[in-house]
LODOLUM-357384 format. One record per residue (C-alpha): z, y, x; residue in one letter. Coordinates in steps of 0.2 Angstrom, whole numbers. Layout:
<sites>
SITE      c3      c2      c1   type
SITE       Z       Y       X      a
...
</sites>
This chain:
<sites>
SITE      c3      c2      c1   type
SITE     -68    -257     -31      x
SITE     -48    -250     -35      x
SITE     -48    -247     -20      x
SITE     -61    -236     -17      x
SITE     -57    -230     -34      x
SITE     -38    -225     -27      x
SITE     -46    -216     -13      x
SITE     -59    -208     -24      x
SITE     -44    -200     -34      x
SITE     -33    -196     -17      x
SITE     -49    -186     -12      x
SITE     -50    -178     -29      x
SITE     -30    -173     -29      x
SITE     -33    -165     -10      x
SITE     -47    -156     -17      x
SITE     -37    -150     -29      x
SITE     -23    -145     -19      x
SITE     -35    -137      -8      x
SITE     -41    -125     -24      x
SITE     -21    -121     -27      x
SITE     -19    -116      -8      x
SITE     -11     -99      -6      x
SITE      -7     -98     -26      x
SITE       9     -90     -30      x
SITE      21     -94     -43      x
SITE      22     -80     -55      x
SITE       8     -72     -44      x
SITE       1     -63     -63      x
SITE      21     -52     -62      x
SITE      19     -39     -49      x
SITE      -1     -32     -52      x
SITE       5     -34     -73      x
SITE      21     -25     -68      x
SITE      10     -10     -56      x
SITE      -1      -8     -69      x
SITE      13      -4     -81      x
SITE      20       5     -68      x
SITE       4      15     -66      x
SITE       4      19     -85      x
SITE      22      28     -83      x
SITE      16      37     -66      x
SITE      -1      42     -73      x
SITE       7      50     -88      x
SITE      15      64     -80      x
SITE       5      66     -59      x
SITE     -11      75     -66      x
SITE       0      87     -75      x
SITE      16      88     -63      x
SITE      20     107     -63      x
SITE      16     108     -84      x
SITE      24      92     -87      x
SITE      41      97     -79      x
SITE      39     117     -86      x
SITE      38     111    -104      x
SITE      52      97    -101      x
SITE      64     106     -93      x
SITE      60     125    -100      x
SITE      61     132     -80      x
SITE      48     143     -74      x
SITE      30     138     -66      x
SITE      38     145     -49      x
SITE      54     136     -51      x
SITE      47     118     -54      x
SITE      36     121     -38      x
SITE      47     125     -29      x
SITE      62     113     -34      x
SITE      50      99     -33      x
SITE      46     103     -16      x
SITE      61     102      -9      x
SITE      67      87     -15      x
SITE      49      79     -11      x
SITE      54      82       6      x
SITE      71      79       7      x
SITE      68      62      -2      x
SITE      58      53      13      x
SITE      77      54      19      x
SITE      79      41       7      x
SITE      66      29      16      x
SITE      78      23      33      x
SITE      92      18      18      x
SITE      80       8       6      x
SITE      72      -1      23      x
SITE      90      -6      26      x
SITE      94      -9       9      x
SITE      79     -23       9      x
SITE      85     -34      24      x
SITE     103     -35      16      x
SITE      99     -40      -2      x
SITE      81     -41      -4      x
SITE      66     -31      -7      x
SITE      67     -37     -28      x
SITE      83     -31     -31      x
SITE      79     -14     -22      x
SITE      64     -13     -34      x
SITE      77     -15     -47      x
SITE      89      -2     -42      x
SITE      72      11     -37      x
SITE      66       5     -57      x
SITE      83      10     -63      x
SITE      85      25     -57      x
SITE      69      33     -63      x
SITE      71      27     -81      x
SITE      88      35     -79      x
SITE      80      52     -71      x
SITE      64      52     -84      x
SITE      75      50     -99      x
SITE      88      64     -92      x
SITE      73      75     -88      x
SITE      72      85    -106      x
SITE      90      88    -105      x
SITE      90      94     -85      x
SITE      89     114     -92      x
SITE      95     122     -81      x
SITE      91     124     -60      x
SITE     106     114     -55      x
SITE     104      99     -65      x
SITE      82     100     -63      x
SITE      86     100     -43      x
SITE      99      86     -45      x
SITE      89      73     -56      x
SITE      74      78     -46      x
SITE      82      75     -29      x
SITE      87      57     -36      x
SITE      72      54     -45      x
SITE      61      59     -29      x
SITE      73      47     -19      x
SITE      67      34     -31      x
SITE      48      38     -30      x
SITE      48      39     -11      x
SITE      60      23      -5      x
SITE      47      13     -21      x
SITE      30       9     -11      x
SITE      41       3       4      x
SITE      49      -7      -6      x
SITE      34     -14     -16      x
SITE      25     -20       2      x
SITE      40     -28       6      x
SITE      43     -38      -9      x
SITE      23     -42      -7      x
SITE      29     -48      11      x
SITE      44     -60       2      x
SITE      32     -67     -11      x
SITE      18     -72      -3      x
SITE      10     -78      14      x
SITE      -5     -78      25      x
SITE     -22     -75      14      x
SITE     -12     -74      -4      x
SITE      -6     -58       4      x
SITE     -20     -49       4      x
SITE     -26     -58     -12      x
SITE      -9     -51     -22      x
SITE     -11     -32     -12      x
SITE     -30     -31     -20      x
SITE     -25     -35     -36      x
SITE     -12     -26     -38      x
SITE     -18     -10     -32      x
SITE     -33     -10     -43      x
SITE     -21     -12     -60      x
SITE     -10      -1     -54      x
SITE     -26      12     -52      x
SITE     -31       5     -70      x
SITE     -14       9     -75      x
SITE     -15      27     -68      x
SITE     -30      29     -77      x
SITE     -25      24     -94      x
SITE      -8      34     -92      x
SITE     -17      51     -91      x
SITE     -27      47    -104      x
SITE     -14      43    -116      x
SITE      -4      58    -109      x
SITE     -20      69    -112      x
SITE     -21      61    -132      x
SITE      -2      63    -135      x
SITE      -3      80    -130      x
SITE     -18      85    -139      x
SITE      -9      77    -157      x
SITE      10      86    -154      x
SITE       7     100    -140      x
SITE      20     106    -129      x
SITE      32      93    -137      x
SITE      20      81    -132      x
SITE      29      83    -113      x
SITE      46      77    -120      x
SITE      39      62    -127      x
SITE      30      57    -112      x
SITE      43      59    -101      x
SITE      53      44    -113      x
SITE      38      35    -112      x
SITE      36      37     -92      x
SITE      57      29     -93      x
SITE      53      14    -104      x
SITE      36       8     -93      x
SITE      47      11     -79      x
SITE      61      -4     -88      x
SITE      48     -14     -94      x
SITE      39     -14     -77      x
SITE      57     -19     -70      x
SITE      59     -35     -82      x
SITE      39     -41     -78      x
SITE      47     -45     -60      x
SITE      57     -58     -67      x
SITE      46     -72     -63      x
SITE      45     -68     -44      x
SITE      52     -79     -33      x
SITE      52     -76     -14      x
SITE      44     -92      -4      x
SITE      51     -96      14      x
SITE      45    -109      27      x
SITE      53    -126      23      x
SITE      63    -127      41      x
SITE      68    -109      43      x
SITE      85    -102      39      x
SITE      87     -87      29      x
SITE     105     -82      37      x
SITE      97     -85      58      x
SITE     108     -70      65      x
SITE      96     -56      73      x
SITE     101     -47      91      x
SITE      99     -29      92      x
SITE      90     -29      74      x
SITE      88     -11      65      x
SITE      77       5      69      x
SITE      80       2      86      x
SITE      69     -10      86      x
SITE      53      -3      75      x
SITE      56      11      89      x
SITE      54      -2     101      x
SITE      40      -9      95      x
SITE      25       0     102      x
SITE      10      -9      94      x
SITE      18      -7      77      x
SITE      20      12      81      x
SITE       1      14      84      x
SITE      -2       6      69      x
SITE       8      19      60      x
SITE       1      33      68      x
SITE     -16      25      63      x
SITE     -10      27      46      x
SITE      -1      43      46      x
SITE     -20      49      49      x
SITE     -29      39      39      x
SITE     -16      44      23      x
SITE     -22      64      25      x
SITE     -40      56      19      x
SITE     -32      50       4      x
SITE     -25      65       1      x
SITE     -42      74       2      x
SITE     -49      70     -15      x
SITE     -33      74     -24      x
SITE     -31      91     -13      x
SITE     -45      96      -3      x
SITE     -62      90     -15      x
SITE     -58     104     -29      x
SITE     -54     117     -16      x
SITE     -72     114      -8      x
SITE     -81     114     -24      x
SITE     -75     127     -34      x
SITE     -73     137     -18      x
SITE     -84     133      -5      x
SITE     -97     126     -15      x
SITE     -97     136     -29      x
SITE    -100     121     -41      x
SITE     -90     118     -60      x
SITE     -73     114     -59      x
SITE     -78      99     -70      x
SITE     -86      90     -55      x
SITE     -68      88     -48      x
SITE     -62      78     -62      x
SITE     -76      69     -65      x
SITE     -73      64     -46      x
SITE     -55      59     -49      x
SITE     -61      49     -64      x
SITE     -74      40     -53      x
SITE     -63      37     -40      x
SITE     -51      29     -51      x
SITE     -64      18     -61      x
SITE     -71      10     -48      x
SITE     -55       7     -39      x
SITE     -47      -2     -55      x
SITE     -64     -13     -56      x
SITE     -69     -17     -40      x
SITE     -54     -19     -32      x
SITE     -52     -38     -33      x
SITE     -70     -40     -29      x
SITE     -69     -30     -13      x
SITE     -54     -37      -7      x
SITE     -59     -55     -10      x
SITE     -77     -51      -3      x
SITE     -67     -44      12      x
SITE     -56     -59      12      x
SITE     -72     -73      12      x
SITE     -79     -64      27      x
SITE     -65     -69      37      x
SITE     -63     -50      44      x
SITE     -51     -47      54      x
SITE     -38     -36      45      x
SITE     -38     -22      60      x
SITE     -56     -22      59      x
SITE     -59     -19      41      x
SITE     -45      -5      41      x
SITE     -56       2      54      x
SITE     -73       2      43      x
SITE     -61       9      29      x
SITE     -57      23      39      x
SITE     -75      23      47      x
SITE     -86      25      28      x
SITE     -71      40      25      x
SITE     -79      47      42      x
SITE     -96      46      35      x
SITE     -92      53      18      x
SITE     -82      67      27      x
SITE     -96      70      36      x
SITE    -109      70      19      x
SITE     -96      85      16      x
SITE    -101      95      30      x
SITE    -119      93      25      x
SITE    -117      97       9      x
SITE    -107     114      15      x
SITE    -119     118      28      x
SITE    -137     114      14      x
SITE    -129     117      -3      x
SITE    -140     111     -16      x
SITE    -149     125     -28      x
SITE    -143     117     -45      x
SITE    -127     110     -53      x
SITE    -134      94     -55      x
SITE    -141      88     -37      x
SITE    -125      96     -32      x
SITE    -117      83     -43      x
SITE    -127      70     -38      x
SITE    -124      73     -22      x
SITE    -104      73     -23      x
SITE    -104      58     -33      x
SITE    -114      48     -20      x
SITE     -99      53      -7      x
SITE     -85      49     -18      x
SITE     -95      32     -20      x
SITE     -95      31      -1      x
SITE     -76      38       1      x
SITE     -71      25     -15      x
SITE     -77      10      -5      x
SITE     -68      16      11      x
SITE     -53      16       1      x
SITE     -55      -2      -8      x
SITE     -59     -10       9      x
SITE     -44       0      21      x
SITE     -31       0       8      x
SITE     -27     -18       6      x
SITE     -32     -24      24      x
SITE     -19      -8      33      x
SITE      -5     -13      19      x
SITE      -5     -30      24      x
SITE      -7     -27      41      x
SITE       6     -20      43      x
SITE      17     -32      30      x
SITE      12     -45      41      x
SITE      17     -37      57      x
SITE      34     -34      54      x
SITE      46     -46      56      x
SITE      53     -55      43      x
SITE      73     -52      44      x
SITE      69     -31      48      x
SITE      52     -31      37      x
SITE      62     -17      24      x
SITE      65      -6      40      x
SITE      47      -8      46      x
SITE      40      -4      33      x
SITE      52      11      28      x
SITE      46      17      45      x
SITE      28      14      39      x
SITE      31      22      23      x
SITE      34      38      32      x
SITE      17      40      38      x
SITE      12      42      20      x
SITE      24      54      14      x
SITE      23      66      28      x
SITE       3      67      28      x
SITE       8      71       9      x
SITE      18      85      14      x
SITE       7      90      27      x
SITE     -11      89      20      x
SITE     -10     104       7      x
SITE      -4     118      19      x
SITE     -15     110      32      x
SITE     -31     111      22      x
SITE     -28     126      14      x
SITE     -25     134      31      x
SITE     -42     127      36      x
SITE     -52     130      21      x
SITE     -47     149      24      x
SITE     -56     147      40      x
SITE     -70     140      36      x
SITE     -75     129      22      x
SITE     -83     115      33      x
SITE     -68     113      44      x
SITE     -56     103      34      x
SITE     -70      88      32      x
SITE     -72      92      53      x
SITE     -54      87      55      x
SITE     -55      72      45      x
SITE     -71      66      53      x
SITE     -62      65      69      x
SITE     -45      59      64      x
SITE     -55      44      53      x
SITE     -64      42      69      x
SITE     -45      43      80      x
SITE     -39      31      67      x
SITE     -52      18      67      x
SITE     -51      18      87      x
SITE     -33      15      85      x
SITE     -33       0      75      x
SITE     -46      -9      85      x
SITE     -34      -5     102      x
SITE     -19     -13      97      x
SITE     -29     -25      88      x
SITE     -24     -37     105      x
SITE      -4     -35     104      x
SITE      -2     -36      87      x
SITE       5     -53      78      x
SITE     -10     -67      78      x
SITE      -4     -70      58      x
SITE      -5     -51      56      x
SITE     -24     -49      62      x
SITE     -32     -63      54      x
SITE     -22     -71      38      x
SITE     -19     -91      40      x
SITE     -22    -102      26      x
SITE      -5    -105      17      x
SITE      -2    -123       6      x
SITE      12    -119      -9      x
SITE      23    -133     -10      x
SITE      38    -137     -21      x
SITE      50    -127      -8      x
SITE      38    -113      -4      x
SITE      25    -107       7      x
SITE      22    -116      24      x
SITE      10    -106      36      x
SITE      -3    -118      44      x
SITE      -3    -125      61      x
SITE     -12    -114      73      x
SITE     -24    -122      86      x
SITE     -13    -131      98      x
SITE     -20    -122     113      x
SITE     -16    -107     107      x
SITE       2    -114     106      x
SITE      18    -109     119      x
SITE      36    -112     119      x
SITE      49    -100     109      x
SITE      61     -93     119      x
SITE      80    -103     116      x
SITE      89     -87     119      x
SITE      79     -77     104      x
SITE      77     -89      88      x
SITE      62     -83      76      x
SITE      68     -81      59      x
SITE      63     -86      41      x
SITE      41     -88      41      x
SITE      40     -78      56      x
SITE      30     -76      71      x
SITE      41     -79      88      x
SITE      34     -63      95      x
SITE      41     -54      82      x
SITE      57     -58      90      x
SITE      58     -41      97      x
SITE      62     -32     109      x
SITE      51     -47     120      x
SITE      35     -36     117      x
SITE      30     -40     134      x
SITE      25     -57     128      x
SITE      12     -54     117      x
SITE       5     -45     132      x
SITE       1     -59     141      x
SITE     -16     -61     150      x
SITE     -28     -75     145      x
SITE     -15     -83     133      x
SITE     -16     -80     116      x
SITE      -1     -69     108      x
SITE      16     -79     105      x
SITE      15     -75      87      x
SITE       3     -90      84      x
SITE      20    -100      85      x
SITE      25    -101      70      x
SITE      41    -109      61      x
SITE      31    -124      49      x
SITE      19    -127      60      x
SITE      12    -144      61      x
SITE      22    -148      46      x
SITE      17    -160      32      x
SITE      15    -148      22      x
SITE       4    -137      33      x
SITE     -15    -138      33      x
SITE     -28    -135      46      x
SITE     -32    -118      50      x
SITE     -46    -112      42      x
SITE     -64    -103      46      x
SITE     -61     -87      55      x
SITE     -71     -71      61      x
</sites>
């Protein structure tokens, strides 16, 4: 009987374990810090061009066009964060990017004058720009297989309620003390910024218990993302996907005011929905995503396939415009519905992705190139679809129809040559030292070359420039030998798609 007992409560403790697998230690600190975050950067984005007039006292024209600029010239700050995260880690970067806008947000109401505007905004543009790379890369540090699609959800969706909250408080303060109001935002935007900063604290980076964190890499830098084709298509795939996100913000009030001929209020409300939903039912999408088992390819590709669908509702709605204000506005918020849920099921599944398919000792550089993707579709999508909308109104949506569609086609084609760990997350078990991956099925196992050692958690194929392995017919990728595997600490591979 004690000993059925003993194995009673051996049972119990695995079940247990089993229920912890994949948890992360301080896993609450990074969506509590986005959130916070998102309070700072939601105080001042819906009002960008008024907030920086009253600060700094320069002209509507000026601020435009200072803030343009600078926008532009701080992607070049990307290729250097990328680099600064594979030297001393993606934490400390987010410190230094966290320092720097506290510094620029406080110096704001002082920055009178062109030169020192242009200056703190160059620095402070830097900061914003270099910030979401280095953000996926410390997701990529802190957490492994399934957790990292599990943190990516959750914090999006805070960082969204953040952004929400922020404009609301921006919208009281201003109401209570007027133009002055702008000052006192700004300080406000510096200290969530600090505190955001500190709530990192409790992150610590987990690693595979036999790697090495200091296994020297041949030939590793931009040469290498270059290299790396699959990656490349992954990125394009984003670069088109990232000018649908910039539709609602950009393209939405355009259409309805001038196309549609509709209240400007319905862009708002839009917005406002838009955000809502994606602060509360982000986690729920995410994990309902998760216990499907999809593959992470293929559900960026049904993201980018319901933005198709609610591009298209767009057309229709251009084409058959509703007689009254309210169908109209029925209509409109049955596609932001369509084009929210898009978003909640690509976002997390394409950022991960293509966490997960860098390697581990270059993943700041990787993703500094991915970054890119976004920040040019930013700078591209307003002269793009104003250029179209002049055209005609329908045309804009028509373009994003097909690039949705071009987008979709992508993922699902390099779906093949991408890391094994990257297209369908494994099951992770934390232990004291970390994160060990789990054994992959043994038949899909095959020897690492001796010449190119993997690094720290990461897939063999990721060794690149040997691309050609994962090309392999009728043998699964390389990437499904993984450093940890068959460990004691690794479970068995769990259900997949």
């Amino acid at each position: 009987m004690k000993r059925k007992s003993r194995e009673g409560e051996g049972r119990e403790g695995a079940g247990r374990g089993r229920r912890k697998e994949g948890r992360i230690p301080g896993e609450w600190a990074l969506p509590v810090a986005a959130a916070v975050n998102g309070v700072g950067t939601g105080m001042y984005i819906p009002f960008t061009l008024v907030f920086f007039h009253y600060v700094t006292g320069l002209s509507f024209t000026v601020v435009g066009a200072v803030l343009t600029v600078t926008g532009l010239m701080g992607i070049g700050a990307l290729p250097l964060a990328g680099a600064a995260v594979d030297r001393y880690g993606a934490k400390r970067v987010q410190y230094l990017l966290y320092g720097v806008r506290v510094v620029g947000f406080a110096l704001y109401p002082f920055a009178h004058s062109l030169a020192a505007f242009t200056l703190v905004a160059l620095v402070t543009a830097a900061a914003d720009r270099a910030f979401p790379a280095a953000q996926q890369s410390l997701i990529g540090e802190v957490a492994r297989g399934a957790g990292r699609d599990r943190l990516q959800a959750s914090t999006r969706a805070l960082q969204n309620a953040g952004n929400g909250a922020g404009a609301l408080l921006a919208t009281l303060v201003i109401a209570a003390a007027g133009g002055a109001a702008y000052t006192y935002a700004a300080w406000g935007n510096a200290l969530s910024f600090a505190l955001a900063a500190l709530l990192l604290r409790p992150l610590k980076p987990v690693r595979a218990a036999d790697g090495d964190p200091d296994a020297p890499r041949a030939g590793a830098g931009y040469r290498l993302v270059l290299a790396d084709r699959p990656f490349l298509v992954v990125t394009g795939a984003n670069f088109l996907n990232a000018l649908s996100y910039s539709a609602l913000s950009v393209l939405f009030p355009l259409f309805v005011v001038e196309w549609l001929h509709g209240p400007a209020a319905l862009s708002g409300a839009a917005f406002t929905l838009n955000t809502v939903l994606c602060a509360l039912a982000g986690v729920a999408v995410g994990a309902r995503v998760r216990r499907t088992g999809a593959r992470r390819t293929r559900a960026a590709a049904l993201g980018a396939g319901l933005f198709a669908a609610s591009f298209a509702a767009q057309i229709v709605l251009g084409t058959r415009r509703p007689g009254s204000d309210t169908v109209l506005g029925g209509a409109l918020v049955g596609v932001v519905v369509v084009y929210t849920l898009g978003e909640l099921i690509h976002s997390p599944a394409a950022q991960v992705l293509a966490v997960a398919a860098a390697p581990e000792a270059v993943r700041g550089r990787y993703l500094a190139a991915y970054q890119m993707s976004w920040s040019l579709a930013k700078a591209v999508a307003p002269s793009l679809f104003t250029a179209l909308l002049a055209v005609d109104g329908r045309a804009p949506w028509a373009v994003l129809v097909l690039t949705s569609a071009v987008a979709a086609a992508l993922l699902i084609r390099a779906e093949r040559r991408l890391p094994e760990e990257a297209v369908r997350p494994l099951p992770v078990t934390v232990t004291h030292g970390g994160a060990a991956p789990a054994a992959p099925p043994a038949s899909a196992a095959r020897p690492v070359p001796a010449a190119q050692p993997a690094s720290v958690g990461q897939p063999a194929s990721a060794v690149r420039p040997a691309l050609a392995v994962r090309a392999a017919p009728a043998v699964r990728p390389a990437s499904l030998v993984r450093p940890g595997a068959g460990a004691a600490s690794a479970e068995t591979e769990g259900t997949r798609s």
